[in-house]
Structures are given as structure tokens and as C-alpha cells.
DRENPA-3360 file (N, C-alpha, C; in nm, 2 decimals, always signed):
BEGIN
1 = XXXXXXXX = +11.27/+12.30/+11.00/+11.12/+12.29/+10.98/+11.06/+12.20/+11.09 ~ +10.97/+12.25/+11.18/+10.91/+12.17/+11.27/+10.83/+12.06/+11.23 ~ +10.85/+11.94/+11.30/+10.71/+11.81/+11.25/+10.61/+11.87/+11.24 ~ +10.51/+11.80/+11.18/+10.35/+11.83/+11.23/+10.31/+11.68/+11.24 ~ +10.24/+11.67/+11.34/+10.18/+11.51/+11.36/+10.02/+11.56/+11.34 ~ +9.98/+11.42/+11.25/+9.84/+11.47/+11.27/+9.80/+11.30/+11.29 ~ +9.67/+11.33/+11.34/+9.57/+11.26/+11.44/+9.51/+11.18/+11.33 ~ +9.53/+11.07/+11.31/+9.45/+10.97/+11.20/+9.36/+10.84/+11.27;
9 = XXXXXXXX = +9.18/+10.94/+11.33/+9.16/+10.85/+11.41/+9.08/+10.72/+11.31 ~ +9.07/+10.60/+11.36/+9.02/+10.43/+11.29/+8.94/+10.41/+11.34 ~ +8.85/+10.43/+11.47/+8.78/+10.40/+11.59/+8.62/+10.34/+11.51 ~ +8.63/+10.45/+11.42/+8.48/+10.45/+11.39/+8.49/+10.29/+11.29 ~ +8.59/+10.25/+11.22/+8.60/+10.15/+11.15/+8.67/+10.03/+11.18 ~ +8.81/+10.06/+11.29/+8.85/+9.98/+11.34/+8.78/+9.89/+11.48 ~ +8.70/+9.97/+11.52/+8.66/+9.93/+11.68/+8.56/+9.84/+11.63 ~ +8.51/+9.85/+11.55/+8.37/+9.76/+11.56/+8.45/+9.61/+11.51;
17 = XXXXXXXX = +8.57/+9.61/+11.49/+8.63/+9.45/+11.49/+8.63/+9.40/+11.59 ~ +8.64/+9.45/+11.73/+8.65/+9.42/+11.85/+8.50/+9.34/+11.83 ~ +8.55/+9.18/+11.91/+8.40/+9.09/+11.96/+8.30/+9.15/+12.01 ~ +8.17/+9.16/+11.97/+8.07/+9.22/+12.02/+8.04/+9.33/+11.99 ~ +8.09/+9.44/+11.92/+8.13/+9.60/+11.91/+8.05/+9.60/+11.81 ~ +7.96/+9.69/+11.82/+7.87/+9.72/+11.67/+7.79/+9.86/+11.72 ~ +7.82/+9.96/+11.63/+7.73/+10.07/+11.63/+7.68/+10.06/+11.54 ~ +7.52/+10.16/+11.58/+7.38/+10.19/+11.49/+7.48/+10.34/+11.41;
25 = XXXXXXXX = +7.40/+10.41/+11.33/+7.42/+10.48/+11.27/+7.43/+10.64/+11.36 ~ +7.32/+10.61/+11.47/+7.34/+10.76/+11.54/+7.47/+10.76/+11.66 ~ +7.53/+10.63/+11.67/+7.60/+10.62/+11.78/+7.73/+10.65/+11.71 ~ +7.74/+10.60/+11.55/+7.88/+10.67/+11.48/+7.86/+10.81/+11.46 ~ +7.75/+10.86/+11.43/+7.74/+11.02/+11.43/+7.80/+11.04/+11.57 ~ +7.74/+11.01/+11.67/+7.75/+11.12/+11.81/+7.93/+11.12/+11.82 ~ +7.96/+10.99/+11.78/+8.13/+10.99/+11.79/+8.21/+11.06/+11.71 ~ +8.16/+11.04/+11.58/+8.26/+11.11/+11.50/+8.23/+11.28/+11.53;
33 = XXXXXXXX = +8.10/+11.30/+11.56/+8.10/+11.46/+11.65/+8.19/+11.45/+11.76 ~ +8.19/+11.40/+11.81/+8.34/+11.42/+11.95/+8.48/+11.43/+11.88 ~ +8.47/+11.32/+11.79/+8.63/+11.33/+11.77/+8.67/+11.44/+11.69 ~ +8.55/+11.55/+11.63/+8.57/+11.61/+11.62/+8.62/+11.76/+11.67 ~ +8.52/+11.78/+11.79/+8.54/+11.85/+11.89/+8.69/+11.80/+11.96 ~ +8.74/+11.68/+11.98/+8.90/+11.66/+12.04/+8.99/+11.74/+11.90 ~ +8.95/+11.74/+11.79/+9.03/+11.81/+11.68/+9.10/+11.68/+11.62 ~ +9.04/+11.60/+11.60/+9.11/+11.45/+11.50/+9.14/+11.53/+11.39;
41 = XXXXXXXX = +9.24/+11.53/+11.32/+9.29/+11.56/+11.15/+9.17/+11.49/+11.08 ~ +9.22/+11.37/+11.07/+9.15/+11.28/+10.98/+9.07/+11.11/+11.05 ~ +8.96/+11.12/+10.98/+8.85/+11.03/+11.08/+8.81/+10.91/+10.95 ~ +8.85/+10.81/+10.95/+8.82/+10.73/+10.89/+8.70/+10.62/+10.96 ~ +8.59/+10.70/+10.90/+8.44/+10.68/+10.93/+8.41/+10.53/+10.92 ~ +8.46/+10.50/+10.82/+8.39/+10.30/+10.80/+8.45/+10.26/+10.69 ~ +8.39/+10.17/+10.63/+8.37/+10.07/+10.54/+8.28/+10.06/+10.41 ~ +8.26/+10.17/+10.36/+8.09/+10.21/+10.30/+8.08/+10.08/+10.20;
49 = XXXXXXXX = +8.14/+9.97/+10.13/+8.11/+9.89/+10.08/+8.03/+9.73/+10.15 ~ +8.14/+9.73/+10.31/+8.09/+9.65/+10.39/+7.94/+9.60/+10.45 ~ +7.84/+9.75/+10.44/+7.73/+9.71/+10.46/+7.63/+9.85/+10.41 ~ +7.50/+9.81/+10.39/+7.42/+9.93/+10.37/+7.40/+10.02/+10.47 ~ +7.46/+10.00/+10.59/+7.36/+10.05/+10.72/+7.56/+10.17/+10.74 ~ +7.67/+10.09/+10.71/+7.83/+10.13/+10.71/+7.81/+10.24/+10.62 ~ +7.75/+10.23/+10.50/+7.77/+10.32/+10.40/+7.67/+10.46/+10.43 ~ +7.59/+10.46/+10.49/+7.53/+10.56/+10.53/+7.56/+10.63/+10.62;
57 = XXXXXXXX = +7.65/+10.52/+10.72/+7.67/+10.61/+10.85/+7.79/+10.71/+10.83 ~ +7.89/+10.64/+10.71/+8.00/+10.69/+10.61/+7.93/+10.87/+10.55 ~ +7.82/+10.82/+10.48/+7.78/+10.95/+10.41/+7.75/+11.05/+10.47 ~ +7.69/+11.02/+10.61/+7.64/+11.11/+10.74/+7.74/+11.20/+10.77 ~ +7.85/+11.08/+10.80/+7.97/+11.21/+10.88/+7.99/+11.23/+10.80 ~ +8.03/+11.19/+10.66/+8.09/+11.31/+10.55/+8.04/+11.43/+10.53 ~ +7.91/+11.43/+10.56/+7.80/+11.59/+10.52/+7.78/+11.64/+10.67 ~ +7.77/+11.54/+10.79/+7.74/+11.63/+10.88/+7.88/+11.66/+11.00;
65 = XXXXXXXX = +7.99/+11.64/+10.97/+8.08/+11.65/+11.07/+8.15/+11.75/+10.96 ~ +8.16/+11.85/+11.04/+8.29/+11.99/+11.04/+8.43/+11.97/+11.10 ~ +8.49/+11.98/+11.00/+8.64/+11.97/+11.06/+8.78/+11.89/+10.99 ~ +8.74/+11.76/+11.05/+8.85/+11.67/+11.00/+8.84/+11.59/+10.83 ~ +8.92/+11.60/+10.80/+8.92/+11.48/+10.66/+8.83/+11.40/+10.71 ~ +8.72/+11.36/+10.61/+8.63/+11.20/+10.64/+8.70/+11.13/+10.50 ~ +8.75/+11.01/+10.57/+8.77/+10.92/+10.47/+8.74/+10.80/+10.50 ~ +8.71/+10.70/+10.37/+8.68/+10.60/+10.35/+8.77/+10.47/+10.36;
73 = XXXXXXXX = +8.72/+10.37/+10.36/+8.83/+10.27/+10.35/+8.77/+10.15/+10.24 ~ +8.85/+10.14/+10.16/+8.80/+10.04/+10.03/+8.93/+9.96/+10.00 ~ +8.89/+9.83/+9.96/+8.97/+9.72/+9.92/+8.98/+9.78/+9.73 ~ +9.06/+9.72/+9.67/+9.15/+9.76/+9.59/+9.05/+9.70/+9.43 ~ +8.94/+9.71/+9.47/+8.81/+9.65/+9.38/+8.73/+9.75/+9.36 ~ +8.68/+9.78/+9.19/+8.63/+9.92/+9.18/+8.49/+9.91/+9.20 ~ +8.42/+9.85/+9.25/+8.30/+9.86/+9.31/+8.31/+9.89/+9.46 ~ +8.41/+9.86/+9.56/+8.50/+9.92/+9.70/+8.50/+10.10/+9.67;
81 = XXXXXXXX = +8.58/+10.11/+9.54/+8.61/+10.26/+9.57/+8.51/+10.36/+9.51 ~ +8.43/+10.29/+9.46/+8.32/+10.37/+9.36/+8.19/+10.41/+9.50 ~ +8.20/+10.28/+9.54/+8.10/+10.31/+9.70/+8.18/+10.40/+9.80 ~ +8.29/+10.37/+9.81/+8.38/+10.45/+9.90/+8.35/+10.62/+9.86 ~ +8.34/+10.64/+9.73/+8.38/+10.73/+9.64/+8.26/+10.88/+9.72 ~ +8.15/+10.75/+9.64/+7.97/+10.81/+9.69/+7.97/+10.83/+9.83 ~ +8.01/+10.77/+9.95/+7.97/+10.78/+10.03/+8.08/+10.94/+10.10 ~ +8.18/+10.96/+10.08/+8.28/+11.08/+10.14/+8.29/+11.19/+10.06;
89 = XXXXXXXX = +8.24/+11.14/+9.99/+8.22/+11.31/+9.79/+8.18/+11.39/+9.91 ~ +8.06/+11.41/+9.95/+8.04/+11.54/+9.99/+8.07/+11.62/+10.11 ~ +8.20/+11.57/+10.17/+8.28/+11.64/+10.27/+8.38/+11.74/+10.18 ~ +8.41/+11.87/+10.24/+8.53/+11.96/+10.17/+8.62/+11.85/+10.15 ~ +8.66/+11.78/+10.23/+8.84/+11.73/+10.21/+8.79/+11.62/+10.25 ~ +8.73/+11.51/+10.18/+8.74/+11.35/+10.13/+8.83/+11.31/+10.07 ~ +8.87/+11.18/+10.15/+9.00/+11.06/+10.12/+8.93/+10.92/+10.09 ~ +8.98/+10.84/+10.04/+8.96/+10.75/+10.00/+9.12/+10.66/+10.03;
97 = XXXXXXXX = +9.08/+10.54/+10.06/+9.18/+10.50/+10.18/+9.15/+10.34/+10.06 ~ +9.29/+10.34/+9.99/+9.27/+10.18/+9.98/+9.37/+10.14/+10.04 ~ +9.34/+9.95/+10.02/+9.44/+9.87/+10.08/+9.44/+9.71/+9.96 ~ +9.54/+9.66/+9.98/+9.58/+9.51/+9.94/+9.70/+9.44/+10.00 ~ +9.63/+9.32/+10.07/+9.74/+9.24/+10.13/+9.91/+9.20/+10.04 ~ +9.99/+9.23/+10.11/+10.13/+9.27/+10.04/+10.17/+9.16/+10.15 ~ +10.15/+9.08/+10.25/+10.26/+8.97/+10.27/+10.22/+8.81/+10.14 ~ +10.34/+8.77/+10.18/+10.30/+8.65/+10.13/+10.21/+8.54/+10.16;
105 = XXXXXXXX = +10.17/+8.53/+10.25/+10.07/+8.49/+10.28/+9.96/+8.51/+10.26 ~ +9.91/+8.65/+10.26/+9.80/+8.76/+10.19/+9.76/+8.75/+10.06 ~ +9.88/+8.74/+9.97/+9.90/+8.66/+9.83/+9.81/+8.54/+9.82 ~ +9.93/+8.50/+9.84/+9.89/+8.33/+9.84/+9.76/+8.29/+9.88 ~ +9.72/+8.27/+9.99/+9.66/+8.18/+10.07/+9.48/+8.30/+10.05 ~ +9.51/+8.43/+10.05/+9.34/+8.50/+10.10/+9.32/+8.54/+9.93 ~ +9.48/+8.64/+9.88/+9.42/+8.71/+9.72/+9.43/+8.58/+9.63 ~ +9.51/+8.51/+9.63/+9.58/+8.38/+9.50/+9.63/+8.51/+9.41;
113 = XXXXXXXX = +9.69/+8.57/+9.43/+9.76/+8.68/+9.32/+9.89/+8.64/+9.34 ~ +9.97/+8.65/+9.23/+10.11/+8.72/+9.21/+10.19/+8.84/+9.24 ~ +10.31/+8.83/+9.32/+10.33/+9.00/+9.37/+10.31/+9.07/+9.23 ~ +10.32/+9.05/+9.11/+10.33/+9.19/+9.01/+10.15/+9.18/+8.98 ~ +10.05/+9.08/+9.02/+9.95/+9.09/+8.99/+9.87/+9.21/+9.10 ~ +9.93/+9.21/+9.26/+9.93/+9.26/+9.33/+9.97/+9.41/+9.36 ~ +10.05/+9.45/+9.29/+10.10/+9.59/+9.21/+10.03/+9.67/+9.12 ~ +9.95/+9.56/+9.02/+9.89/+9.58/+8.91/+9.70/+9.64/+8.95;
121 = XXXXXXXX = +9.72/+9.57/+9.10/+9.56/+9.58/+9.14/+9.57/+9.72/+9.25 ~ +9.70/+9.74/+9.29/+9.70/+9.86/+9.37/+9.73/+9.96/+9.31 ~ +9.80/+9.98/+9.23/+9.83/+10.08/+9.07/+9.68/+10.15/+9.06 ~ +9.56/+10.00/+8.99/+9.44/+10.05/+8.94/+9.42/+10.12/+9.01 ~ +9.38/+10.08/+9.15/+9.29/+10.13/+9.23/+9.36/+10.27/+9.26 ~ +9.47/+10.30/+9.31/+9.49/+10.42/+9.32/+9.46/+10.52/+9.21 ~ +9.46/+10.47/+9.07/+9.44/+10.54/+8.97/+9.26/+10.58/+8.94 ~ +9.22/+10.47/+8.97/+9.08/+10.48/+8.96/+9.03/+10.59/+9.09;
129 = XXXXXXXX = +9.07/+10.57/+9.21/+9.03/+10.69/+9.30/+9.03/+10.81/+9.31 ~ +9.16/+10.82/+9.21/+9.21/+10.95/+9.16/+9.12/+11.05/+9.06 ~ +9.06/+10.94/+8.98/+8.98/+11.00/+8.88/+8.85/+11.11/+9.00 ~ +8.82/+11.02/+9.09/+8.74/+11.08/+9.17/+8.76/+11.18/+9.31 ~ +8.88/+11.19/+9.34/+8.93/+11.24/+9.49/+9.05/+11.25/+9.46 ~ +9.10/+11.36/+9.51/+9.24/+11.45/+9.49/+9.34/+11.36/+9.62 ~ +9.28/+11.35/+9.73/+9.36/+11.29/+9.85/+9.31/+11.14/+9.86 ~ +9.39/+11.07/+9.80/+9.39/+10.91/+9.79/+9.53/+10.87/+9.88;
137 = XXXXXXXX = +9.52/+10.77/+9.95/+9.61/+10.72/+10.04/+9.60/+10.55/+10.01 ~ +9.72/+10.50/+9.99/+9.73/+10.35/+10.00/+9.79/+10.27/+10.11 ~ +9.76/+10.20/+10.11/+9.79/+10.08/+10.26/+9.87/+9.96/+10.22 ~ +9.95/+9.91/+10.22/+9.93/+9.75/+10.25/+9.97/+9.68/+10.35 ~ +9.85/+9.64/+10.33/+9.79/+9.53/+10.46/+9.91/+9.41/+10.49 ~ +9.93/+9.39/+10.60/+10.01/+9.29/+10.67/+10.16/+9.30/+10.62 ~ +10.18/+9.45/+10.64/+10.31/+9.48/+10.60/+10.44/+9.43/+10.70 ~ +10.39/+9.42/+10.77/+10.49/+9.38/+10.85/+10.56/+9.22/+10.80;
145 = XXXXXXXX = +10.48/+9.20/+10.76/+10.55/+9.04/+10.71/+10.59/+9.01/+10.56 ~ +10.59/+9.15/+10.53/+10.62/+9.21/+10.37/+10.76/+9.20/+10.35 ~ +10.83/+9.10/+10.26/+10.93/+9.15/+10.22/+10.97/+9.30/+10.13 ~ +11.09/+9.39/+10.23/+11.04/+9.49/+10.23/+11.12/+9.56/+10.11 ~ +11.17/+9.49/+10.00/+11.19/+9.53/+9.86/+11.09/+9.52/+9.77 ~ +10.93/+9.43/+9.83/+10.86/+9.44/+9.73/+10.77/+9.52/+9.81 ~ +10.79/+9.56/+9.92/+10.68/+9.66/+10.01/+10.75/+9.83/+9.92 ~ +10.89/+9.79/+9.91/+10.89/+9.96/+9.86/+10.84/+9.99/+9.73;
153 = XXXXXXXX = +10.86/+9.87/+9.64/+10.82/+9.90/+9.51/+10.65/+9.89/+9.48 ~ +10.61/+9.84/+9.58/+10.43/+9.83/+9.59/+10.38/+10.01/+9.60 ~ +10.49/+10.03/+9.76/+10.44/+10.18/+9.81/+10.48/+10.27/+9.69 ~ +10.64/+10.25/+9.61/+10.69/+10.34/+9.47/+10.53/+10.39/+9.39 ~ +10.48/+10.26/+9.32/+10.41/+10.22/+9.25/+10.26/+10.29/+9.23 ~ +10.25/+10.24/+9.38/+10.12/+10.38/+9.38/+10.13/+10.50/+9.41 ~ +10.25/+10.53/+9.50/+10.24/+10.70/+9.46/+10.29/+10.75/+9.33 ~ +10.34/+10.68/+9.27/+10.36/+10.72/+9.12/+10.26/+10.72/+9.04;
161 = XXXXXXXX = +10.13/+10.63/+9.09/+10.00/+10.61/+9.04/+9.89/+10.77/+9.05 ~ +9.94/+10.78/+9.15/+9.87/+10.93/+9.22/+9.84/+10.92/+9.38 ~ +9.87/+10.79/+9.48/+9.84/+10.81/+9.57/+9.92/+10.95/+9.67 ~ +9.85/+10.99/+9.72/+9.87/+11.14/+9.83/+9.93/+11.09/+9.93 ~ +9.91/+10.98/+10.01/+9.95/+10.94/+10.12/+9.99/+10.81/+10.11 ~ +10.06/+10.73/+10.19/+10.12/+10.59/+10.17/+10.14/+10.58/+10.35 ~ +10.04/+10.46/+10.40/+10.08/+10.41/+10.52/+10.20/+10.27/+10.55 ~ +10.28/+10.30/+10.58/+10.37/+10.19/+10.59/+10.48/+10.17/+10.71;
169 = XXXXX = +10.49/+10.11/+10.73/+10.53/+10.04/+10.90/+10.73/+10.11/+10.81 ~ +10.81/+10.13/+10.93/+10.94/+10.15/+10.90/+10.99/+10.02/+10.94 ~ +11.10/+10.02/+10.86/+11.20/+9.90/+10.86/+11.22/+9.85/+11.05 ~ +11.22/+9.80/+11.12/+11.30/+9.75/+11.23/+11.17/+9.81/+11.32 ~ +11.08/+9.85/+11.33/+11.01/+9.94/+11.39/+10.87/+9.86/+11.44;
% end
């Protein structure tokens, strides 16, 4: 059986972390139209909880870009995925993209959670997304510094929950 690689572009959500980097609403349209035209698979448009000006430019490309998956990206809080939810509904093939920090440090120091409390919040959320969107995908954040017997049973946990996809760094890699 041949691979298939597909194109999971972040640009529209990740770039604007870069110092100084901020798009208006028509400058994420005109892009997420190109990356469409390159043939991106899947375009993970923003943040739609992060800001009111994020969440529209979120709903735009969902309704006005042909082509690629528009997906969202929401923290593991159902007011995250409920906005996430509203803002990519009305693309054919909307994702909703959660995440929760999985190193210890992430724990401790940003969530104050317990790893099984941390299981328990990525569980919900993938379940809760589910109720809303067929293609739910889970993350955890700062995996690489994940001990990676509680990284497998985090990643088990939500696809057993319903998640569709699971992003996670390979062992040594």
C-alpha cells in the first residue's frame, strides 16, 4: 500500500506567534485562498476562542475557502471547543483540533493538574467535540518532554474517546 502524506498547513495560527506578526481578517482570507490553490489537505485557520476578530476570520475561511479541511484549534475547555465548534461547522469537512499540555512541567507549573486529571480533561474534550464534528484530532502539547508511557496512554485515551487523529512526536525522533 502506498503512503499518502498530506499537507497540515499552521501558518494561519501558528505564524502570528512570530514577534510582530498579526493579520487583519482579509489578509487571513487572501492566504488561506492560496494555500488553497497550493492544494494544503488541511488548514488550520486560528484560534476562534482567542479573539473576536480570530474567530471570524476562523468562520470566513470555513464558508469561503474550497478545498482543504478547515480546522480549528481549542484548548481542552468547553467553552474553547464550543467556539471552535461555531466557528468551522460550516465547512464540508471541519476539524476541531484540541490540545493539553502532557509534560510535567505543563502539569505542574501552567495546568496545576494531575496526570490522571490531565487524561480526564482530554477524554472530555475529545468527547465533547465529538458530539459536534465527526473529524476531532488531539495534540499534546510539549510532548517531547512527555514521559512517554503517560504520552501513550493520554494519546490511547482519546482515541478511545473518539478522537480521528492523534498528533505525536515518535520516540527518538
Amino acid at each position: 500500500m502506498p503512503r499518502v502524506i498530506k499537507i497540515f498547513d499552521t501558518t494561519l495560527r501558528d505564524g502570528e506567534q512570530s514577534p510582530g506578526a498579526s493579520l487583519n481578517i482579509t489578509e487571513k482570507l487572501a492566504i488561506a485562498h492560496q494555500l488553497a490553490v497550493l492544494n494544503v489537505d488541511i488548514m488550520e485557520a486560528g484560534f476562534p476562542i482567542s479573539s473576536p476578530e480570530d474567530f471570524e476570520a476562523v468562520r470566513r475561511i470555513a464558508r469561503e475557502v474550497e478545498g482543504p479541511i478547515i480546522c480549528g484549534l481549542a484548548r481542552t475547555l468547553p467553552e474553547d471547543i464550543e467556539a471552535c465548534w461555531e466557528a468551522v461547522k460550516d465547512n464540508p469537512h471541519p476539524r476541531i483540533h484540541t490540545f493539553i499540555g502532557t509534560s510535567p512541567v505543563h502539569m505542574e507549573k501552567k495546568l496545576h493538574k494531575s496526570p490522571s486529571e490531565v487524561v480526564e480533561m482530554a477524554v472530555s474534550a475529545v468527547q465533547l467535540a465529538r458530539e459536534w464534528c465527526e473529524d476531532v484530532e488531539f495534540s499534546p502539547e510539549d510532548a517531547m518532554r512527555t514521559d512517554w508511557d503517560f504520552l501513550a496512554e493520554i494519546v490511547e485515551a482519546t482515541i478511545a474517546a473518539g478522537a480521528t487523529r492523534s498528533a505525536m512526536p515518535l520516540p527518538g525522533k
